[in-house]
VMD Tcl script that builds the backbone (N, CA, C; Angstrom):
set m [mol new atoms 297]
animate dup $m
set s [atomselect $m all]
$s set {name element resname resid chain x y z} {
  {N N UNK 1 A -44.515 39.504 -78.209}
  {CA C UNK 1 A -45.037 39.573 -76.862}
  {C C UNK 1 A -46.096 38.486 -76.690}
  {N N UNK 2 A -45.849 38.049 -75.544}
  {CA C UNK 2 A -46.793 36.710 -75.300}
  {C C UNK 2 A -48.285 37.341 -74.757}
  {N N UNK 3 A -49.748 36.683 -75.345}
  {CA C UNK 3 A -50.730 37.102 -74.578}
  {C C UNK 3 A -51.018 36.502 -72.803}
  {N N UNK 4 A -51.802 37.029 -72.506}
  {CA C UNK 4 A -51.993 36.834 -70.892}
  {C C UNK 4 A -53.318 35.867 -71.032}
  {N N UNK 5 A -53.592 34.812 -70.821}
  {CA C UNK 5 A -55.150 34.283 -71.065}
  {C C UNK 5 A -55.647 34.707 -69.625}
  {N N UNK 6 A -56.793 34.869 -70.326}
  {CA C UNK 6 A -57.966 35.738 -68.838}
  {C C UNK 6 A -59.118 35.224 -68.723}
  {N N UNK 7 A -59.931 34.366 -67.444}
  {CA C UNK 7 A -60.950 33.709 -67.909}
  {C C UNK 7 A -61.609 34.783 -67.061}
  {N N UNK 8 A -63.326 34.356 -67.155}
  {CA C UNK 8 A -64.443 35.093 -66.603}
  {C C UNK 8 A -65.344 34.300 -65.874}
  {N N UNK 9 A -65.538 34.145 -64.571}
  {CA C UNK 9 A -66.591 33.330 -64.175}
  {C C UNK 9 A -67.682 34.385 -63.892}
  {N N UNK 10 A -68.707 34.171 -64.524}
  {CA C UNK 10 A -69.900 34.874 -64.655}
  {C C UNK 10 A -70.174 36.205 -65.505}
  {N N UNK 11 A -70.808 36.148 -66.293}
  {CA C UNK 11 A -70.889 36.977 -67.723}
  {C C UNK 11 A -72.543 37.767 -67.718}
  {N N UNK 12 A -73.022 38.083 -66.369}
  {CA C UNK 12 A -73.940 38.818 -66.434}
  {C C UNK 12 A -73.918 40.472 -66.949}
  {N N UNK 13 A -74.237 40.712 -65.970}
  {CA C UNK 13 A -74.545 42.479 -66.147}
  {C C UNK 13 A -72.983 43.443 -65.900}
  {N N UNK 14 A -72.072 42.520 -64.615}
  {CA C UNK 14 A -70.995 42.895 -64.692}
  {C C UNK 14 A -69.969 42.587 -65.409}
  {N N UNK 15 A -69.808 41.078 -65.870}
  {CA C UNK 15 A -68.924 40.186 -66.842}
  {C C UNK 15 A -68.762 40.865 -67.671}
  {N N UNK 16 A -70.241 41.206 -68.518}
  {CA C UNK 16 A -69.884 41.784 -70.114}
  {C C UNK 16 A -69.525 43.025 -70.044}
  {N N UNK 17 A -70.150 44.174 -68.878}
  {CA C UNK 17 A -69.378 45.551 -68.430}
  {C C UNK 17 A -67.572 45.069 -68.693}
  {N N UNK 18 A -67.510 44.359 -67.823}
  {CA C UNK 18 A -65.841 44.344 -67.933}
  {C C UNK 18 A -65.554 44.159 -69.356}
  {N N UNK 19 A -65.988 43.031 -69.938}
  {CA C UNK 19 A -65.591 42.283 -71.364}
  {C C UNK 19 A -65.722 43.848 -72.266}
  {N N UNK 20 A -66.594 44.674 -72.182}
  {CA C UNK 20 A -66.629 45.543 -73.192}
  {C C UNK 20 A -65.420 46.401 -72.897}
  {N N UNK 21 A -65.443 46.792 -71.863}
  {CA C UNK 21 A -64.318 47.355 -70.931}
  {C C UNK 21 A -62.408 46.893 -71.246}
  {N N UNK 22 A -62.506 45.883 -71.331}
  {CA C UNK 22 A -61.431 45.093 -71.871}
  {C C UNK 22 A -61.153 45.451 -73.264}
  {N N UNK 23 A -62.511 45.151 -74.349}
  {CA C UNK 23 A -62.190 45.488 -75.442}
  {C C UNK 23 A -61.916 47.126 -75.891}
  {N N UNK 24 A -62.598 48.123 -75.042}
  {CA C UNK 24 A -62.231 49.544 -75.530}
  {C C UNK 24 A -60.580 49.887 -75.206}
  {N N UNK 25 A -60.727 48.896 -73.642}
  {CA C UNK 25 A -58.562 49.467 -73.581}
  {C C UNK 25 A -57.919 48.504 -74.350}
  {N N UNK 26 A -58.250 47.674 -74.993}
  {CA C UNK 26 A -57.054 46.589 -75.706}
  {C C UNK 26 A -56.043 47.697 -76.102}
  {N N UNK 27 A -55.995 48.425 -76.984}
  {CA C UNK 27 A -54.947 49.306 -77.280}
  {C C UNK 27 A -54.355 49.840 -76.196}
  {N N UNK 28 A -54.850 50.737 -75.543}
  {CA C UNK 28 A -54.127 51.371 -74.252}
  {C C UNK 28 A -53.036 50.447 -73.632}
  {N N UNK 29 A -53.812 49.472 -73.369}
  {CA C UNK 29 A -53.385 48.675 -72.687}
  {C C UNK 29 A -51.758 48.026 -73.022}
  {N N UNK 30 A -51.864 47.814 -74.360}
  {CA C UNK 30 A -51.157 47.254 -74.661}
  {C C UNK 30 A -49.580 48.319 -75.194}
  {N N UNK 31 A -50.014 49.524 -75.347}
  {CA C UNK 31 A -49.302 50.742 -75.825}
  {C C UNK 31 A -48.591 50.893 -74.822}
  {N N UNK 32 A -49.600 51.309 -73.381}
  {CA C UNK 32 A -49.103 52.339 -72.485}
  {C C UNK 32 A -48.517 51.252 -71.677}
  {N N UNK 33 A -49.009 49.865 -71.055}
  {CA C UNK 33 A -48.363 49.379 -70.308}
  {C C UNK 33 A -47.399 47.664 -71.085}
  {N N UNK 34 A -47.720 47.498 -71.892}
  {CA C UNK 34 A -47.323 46.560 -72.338}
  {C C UNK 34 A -48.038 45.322 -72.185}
  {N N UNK 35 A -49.203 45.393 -71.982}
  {CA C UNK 35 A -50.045 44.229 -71.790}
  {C C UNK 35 A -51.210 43.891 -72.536}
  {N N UNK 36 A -50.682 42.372 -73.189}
  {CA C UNK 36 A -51.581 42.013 -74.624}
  {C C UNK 36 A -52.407 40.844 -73.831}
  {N N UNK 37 A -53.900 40.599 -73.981}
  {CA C UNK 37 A -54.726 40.027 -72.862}
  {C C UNK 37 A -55.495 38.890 -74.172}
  {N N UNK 38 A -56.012 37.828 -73.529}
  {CA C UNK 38 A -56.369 36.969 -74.196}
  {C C UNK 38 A -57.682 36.234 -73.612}
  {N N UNK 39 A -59.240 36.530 -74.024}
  {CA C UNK 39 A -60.012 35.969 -72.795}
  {C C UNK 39 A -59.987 34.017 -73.489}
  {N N UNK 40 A -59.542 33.350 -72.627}
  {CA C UNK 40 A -60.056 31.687 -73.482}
  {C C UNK 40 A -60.830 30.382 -72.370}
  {N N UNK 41 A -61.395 31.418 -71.455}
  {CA C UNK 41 A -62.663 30.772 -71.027}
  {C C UNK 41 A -63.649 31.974 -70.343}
  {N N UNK 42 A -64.830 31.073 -70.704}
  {CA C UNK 42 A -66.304 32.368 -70.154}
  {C C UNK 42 A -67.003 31.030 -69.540}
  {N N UNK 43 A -67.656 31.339 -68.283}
  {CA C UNK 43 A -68.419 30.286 -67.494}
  {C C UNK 43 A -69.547 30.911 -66.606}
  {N N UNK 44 A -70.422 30.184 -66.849}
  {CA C UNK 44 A -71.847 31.606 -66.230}
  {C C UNK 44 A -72.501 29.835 -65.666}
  {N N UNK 45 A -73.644 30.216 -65.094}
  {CA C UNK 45 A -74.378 29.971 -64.205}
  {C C UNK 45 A -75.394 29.538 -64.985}
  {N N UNK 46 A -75.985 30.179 -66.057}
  {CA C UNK 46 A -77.073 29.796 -67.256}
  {C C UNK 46 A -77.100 29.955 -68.297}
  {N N UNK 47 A -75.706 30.349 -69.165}
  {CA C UNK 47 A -75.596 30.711 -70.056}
  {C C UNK 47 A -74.365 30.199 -71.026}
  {N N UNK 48 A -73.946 28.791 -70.268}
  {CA C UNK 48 A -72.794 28.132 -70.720}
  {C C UNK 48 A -71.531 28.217 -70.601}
  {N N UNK 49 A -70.969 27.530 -71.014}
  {CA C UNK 49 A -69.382 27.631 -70.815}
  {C C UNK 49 A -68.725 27.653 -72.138}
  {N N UNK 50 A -67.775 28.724 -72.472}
  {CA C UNK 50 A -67.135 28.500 -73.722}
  {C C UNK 50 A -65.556 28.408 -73.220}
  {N N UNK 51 A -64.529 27.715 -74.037}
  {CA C UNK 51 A -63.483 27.591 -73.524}
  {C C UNK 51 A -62.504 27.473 -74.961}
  {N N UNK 52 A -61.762 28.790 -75.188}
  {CA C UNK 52 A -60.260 27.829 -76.347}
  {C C UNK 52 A -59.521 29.011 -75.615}
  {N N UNK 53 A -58.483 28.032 -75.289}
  {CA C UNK 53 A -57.213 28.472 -74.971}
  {C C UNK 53 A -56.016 29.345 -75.784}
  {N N UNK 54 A -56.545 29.039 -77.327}
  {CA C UNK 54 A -56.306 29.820 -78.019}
  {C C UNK 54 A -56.831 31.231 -78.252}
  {N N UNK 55 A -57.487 31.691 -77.385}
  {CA C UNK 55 A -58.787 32.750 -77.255}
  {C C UNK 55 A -60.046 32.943 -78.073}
  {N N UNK 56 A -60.972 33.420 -77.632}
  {CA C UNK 56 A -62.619 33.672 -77.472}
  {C C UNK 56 A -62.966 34.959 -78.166}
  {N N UNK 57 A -63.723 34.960 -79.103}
  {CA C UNK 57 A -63.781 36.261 -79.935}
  {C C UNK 57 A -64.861 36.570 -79.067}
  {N N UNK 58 A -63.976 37.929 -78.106}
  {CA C UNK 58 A -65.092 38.650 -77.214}
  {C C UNK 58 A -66.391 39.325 -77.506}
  {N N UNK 59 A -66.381 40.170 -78.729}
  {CA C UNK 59 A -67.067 40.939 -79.431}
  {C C UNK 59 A -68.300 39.672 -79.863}
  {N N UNK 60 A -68.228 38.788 -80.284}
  {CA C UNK 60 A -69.112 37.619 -80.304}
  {C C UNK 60 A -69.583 36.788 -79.179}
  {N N UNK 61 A -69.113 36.646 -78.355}
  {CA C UNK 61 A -69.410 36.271 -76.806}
  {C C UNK 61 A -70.779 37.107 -76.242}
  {N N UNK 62 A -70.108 38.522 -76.378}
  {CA C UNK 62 A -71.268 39.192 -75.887}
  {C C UNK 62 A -72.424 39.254 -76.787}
  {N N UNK 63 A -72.547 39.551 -78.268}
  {CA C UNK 63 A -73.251 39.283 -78.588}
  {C C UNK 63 A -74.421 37.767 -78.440}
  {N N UNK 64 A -73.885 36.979 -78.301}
  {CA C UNK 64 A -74.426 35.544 -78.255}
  {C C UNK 64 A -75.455 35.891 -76.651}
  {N N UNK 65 A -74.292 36.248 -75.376}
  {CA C UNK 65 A -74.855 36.238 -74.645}
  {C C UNK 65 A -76.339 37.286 -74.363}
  {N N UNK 66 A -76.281 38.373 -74.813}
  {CA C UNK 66 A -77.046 39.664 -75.140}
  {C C UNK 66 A -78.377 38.905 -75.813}
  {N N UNK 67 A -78.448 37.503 -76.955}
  {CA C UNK 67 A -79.634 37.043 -77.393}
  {C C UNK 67 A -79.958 35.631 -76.510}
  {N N UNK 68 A -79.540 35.701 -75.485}
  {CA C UNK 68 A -79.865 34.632 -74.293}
  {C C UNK 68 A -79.572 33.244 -75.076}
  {N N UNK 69 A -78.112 33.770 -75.920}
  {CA C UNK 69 A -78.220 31.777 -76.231}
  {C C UNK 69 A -76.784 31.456 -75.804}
  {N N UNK 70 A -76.846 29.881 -76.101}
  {CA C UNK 70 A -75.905 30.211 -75.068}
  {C C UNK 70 A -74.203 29.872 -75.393}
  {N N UNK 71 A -73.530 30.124 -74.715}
  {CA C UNK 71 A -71.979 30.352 -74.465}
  {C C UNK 71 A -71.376 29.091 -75.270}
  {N N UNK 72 A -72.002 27.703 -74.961}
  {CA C UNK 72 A -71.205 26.629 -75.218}
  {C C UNK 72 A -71.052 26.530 -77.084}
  {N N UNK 73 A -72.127 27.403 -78.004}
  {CA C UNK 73 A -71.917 27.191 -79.595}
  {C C UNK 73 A -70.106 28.247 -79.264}
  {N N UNK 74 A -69.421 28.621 -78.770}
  {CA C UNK 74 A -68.196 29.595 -79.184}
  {C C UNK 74 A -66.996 28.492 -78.684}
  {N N UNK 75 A -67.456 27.496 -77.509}
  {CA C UNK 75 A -66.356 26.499 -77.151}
  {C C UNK 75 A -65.444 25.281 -77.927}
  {N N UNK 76 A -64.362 25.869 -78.473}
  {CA C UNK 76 A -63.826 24.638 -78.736}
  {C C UNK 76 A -63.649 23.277 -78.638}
  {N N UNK 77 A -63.769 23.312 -77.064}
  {CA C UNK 77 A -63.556 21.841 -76.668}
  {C C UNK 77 A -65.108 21.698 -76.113}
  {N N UNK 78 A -65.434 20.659 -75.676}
  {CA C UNK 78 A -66.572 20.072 -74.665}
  {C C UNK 78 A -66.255 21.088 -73.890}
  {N N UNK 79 A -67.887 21.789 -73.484}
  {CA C UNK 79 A -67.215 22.750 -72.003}
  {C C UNK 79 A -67.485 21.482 -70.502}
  {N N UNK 80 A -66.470 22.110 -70.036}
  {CA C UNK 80 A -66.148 20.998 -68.984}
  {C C UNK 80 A -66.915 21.368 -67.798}
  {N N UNK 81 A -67.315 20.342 -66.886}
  {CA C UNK 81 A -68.084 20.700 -66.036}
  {C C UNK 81 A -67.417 20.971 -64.227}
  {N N UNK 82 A -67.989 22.116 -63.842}
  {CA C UNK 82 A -67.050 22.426 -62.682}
  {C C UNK 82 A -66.117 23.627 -62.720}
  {N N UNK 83 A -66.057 24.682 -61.897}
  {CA C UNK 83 A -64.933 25.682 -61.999}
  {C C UNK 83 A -63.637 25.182 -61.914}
  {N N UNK 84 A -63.433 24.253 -61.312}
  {CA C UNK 84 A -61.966 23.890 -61.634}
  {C C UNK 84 A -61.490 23.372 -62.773}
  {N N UNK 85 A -62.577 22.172 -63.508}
  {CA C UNK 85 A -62.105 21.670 -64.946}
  {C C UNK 85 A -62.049 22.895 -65.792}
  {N N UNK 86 A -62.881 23.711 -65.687}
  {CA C UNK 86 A -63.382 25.516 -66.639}
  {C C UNK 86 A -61.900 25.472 -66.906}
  {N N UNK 87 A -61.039 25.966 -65.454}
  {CA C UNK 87 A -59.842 26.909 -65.070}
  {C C UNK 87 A -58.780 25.829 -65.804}
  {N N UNK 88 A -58.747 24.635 -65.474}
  {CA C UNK 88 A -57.880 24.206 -66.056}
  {C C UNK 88 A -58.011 24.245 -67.642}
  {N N UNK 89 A -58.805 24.007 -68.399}
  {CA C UNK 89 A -59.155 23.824 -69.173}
  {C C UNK 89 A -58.466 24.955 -70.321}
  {N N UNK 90 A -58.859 26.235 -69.556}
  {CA C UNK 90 A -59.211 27.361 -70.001}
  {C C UNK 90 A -57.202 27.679 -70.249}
  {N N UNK 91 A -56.518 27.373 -69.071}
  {CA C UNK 91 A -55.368 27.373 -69.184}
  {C C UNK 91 A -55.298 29.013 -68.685}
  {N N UNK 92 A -56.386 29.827 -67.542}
  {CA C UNK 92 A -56.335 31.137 -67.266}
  {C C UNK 92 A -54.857 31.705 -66.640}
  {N N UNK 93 A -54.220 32.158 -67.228}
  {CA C UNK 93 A -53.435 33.010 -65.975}
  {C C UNK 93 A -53.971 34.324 -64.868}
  {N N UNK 94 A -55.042 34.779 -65.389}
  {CA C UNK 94 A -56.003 35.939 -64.735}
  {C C UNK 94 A -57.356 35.282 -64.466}
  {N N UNK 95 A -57.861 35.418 -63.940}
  {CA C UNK 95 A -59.552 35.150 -63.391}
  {C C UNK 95 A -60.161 36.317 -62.867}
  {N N UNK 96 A -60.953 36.476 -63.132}
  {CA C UNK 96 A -61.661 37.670 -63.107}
  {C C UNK 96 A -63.661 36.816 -62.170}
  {N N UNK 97 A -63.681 37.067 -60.921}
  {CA C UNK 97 A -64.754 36.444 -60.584}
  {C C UNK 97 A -65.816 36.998 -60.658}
  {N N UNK 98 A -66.651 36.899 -61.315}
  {CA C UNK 98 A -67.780 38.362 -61.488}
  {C C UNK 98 A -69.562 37.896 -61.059}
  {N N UNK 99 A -69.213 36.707 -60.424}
  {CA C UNK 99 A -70.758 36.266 -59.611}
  {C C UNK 99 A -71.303 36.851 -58.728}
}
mol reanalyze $m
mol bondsrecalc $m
mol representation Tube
mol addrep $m
């Protein structure tokens, strides 16, 4: 089964709600409806941009973000500047806007 890549624009108070949210149904999700999810871009406002298309170890994301540092040490590539380079970049099939 192929994953779904899912990016996040904005990783505040609601971003990481979801992101944790994401990680408690990964199973469900993937059991009950058949859907295996992949986050491989995060883009905030002050807290960096991380981007692999290969996916983003969420559970570390939030942590990083939780000690106010920032997003771009988890990015593979240069994080790119602009929501559109992010999106392309990121290769999202889902976006999730959480500003």
């Amino acid at each position: 089964m192929r994953k779904t890549r899912l990016a996040l624009v904005g990783f505040g108070n609601v971003g990481r709600a979801l992101a944790r949210l994401l990680l408690r149904k990964a199973k469900e999700l993937h059991v009950e409806q058949g859907i295996e999810f992949m986050v491989s871009g995060i883009a905030t406002g002050h807290s960096g941009v991380a981007v692999n298309p290969a996916g983003l170890p969420l559970e570390r994301a939030l942590e990083v973000a939780e000690a106010n540092r920032s997003l771009n040490e988890l990015s593979a590539i240069d994080p790119p500047e602009g929501i559109p380079a992010f999106l392309q970049a990121a290769q999202a099939e889902v976006v999730f806007e959480n500003t």
